[in-house]
N, C-alpha and C positions, 0 to 999 in steps of 0.2 A: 504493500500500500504506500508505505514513505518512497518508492521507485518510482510508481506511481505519481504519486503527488510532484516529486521533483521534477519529471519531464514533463508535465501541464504547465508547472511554473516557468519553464528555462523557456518553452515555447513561448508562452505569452510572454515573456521578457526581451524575445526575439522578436517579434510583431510587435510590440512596442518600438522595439530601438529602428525596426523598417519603417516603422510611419514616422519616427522621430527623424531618422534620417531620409523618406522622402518630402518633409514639410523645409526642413533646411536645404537640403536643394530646390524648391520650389522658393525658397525669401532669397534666395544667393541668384537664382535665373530674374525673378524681381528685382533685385534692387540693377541687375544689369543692364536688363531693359531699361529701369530708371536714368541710369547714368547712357545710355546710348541717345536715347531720346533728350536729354536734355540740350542739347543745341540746337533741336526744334523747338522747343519751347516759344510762343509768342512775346514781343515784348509788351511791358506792360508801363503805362504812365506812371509817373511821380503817385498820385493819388491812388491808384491802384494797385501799386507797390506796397504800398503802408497795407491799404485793409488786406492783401494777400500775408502782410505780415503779423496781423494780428488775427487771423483766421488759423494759419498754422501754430501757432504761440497756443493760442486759447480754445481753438476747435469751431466757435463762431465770432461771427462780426453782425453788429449793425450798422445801416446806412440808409439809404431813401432812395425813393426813384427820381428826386430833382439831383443828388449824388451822381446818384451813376449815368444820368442823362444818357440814354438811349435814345436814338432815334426817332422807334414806332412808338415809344410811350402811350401815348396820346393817342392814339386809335385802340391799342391795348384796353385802356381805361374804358374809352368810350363802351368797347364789346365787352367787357366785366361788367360795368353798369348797367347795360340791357339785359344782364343775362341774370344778375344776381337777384332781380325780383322774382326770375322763372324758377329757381330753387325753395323748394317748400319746405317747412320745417319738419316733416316726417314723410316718409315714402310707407315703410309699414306698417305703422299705431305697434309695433314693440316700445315698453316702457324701457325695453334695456337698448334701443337705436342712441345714438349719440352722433354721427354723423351723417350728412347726406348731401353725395355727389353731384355735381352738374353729371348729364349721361352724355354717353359718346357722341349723339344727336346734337346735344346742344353743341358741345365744343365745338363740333364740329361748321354748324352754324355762324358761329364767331373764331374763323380761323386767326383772327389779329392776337389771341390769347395765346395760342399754341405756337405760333413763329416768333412772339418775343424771347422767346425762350433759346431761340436760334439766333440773337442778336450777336455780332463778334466781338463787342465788350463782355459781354458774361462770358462767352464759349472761350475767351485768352485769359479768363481771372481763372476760370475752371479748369482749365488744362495746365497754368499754371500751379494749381493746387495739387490735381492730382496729378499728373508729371508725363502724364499720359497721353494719347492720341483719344478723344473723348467719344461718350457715347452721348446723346441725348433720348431721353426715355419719355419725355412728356411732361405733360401738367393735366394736375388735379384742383379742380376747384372745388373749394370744402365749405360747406357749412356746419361747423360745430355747433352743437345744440346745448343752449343752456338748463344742465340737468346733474346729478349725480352719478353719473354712472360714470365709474371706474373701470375702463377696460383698454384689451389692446394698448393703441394708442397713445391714450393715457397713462399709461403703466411705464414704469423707464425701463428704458430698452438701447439696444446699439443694432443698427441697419446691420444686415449681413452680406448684401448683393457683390459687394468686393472689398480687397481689401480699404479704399475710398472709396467714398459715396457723397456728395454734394448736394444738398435743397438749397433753394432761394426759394424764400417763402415772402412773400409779399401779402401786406395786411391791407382788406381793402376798407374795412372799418378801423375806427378808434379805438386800439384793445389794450386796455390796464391792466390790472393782479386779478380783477374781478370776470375780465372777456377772455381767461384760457389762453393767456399767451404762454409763447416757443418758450421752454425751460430746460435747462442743461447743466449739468458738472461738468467744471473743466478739463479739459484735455490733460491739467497737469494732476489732475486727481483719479481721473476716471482708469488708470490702467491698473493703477493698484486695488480699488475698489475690485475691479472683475475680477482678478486673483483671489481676492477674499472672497467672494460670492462661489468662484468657483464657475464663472460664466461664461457660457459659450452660445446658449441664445437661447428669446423668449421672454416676458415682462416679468419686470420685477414691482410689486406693489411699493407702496411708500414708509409705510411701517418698516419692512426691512431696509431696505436702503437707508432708512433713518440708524439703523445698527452700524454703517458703516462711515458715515459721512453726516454732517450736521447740515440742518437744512440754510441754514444762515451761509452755506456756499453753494446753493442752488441759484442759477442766476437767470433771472424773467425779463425776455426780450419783449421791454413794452415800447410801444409810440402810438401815435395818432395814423390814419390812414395812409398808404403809400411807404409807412415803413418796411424797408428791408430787413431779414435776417435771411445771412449767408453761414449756411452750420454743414460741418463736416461729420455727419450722423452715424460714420462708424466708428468715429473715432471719438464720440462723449456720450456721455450717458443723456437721453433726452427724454421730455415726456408732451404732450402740450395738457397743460395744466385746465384742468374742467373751470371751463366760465358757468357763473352764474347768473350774474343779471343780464346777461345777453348775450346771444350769439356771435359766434367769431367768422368773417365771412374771409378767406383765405387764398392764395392760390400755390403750388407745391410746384416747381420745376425742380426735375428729378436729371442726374448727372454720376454716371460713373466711367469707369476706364471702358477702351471698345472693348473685351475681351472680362468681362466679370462675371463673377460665380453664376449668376444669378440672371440670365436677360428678362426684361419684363418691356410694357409699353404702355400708358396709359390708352393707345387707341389700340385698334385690331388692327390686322397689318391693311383688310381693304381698305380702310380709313386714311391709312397714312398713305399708299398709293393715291388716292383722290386728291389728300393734301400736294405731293411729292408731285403729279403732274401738272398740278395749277400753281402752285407758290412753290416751292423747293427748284436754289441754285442747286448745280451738282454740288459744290461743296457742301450744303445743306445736308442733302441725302447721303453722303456718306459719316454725317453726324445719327443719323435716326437707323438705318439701316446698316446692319453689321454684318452683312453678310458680302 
């Protein structure tokens, strides 16, 4: 039996030490690429310098959309405001709904929403972040519903889609401690936290996380309408804090490496072909499409 037991153990000691040494060859091929790619890199203005420096420092940044002055802004806007009376505040009558999506439909309907997101000042801050050749995955327009419920979402968590992951989220209302705003642990706390937890994915309610970290360094991206936050969501602990006295009306551009664990796409791929042959330059489409 102890013969036994020893060859079960020296095996799984071996398939250990294989994953451990295929995950180190897999960060040593990454960090290669990293260093290869980087004299591609975009360059980036004065101003844009700085918030890519304080995004990496800290995991997010806030800024504004008069900040980053983008071009299509202003049509952006206009097609969020038409759109955002068309989002109801419940699609199912579950008491436990807490969220609810513009649909493919609408987005669709106001493509000015979904090509801002392809503007080439965000697409050289994001590739400067992640160091990569990018993907763009979509946007989500959210209305968060003013209610108790604790879930997903809400719950702190770390994105898994790649090793980076990038939101710009843009608030299209006025959202304080009380409207559910973007909440996060910093980058310089958050690695050791997931050690203690012992985390590798999935939410973590508040009570625990209160075992590890004090909430007095939980830090709440508040502003009035049009503020930006730019958050690197694999790399901090994030939740969006449950508003109560009123709904948070939101938009989510989603950004990781072309080549991530995870592909996903806020439309279905006919949708973005319809986008890709009316609006999409080539270089566009080979931001959305990875294939």
């Amino acid at each position: 039996m102890h013969t036994l037991l020893k060859k079960a153990r020296n095996k799984i000691l071996r398939e250990i030490n294989h994953i451990s040494f295929l995950k180190a060859q897999s960060e040593l091929a990454y960090r290669a690429t990293l260093e290869k790619h980087r004299s591609n890199l975009p360059a980036l203005s004065t101003p844009d310098l700085a918030l890519l420096k304080t995004l990496q420092e800290e995991g997010a940044v806030i800024t504004s959309l008069e900040s980053l002055s983008i071009p299509s802004t202003g049509q952006m806007l206009q097609a969020a405001e038409r759109l955002r009376p068309e989002i109801p505040k419940s699609i199912s009558g579950d008491k436990n709904e807490y969220v609810v999506h513009a649909t493919n439909q609408q987005i669709m309907e106001h493509p000015e929403i979904f090509m801002w997101g392809l503007q080439e000042r965000l697409l050289n801050i994001v590739e400067n972040y992640i160091g990569l050749p990018v993907a763009y995955h979509g946007v989500y327009f959210r209305r968060d519903i003013a209610n108790e419920v604790e879930q997903t979402s809400r719950l702190w968590h770390l994105d898994k889609e790649d090793r980076k992951v990038l939101k710009v989220i843009l608030y299209l209302n006025d959202v304080m401690d009380d409207i559910g705003p973007f909440q996060y642990i910093p980058q310089s706390l958050t690695p050791a936290i997931a050690s203690s937890l012992n985390y590798n994915y999935g939410y973590i309610k508040d009570p625990t996380m209160q075992e590890y970290v004090s909430p007095s360094d939980y830090k709440s991206c508040t502003g009035p309408a049009g503020t930006v936050v730019i958050a690197g969501t694999a790399s901090i602990f994030h939740r969006g804090k449950v508003p109560f006295s009123g709904d948070r009306f939101a938009l989510f551009f989603d950004y990781t490496s072309k080549q991530p664990f995870t592909n996903y796409s806020s439309l279905p791929e006919k949708d973005l072909l319809l986008l890709a042959n009316k609006y999409f330059s080539q270089e566009q489409k080979d931001y959305v499409f990875l294939q």
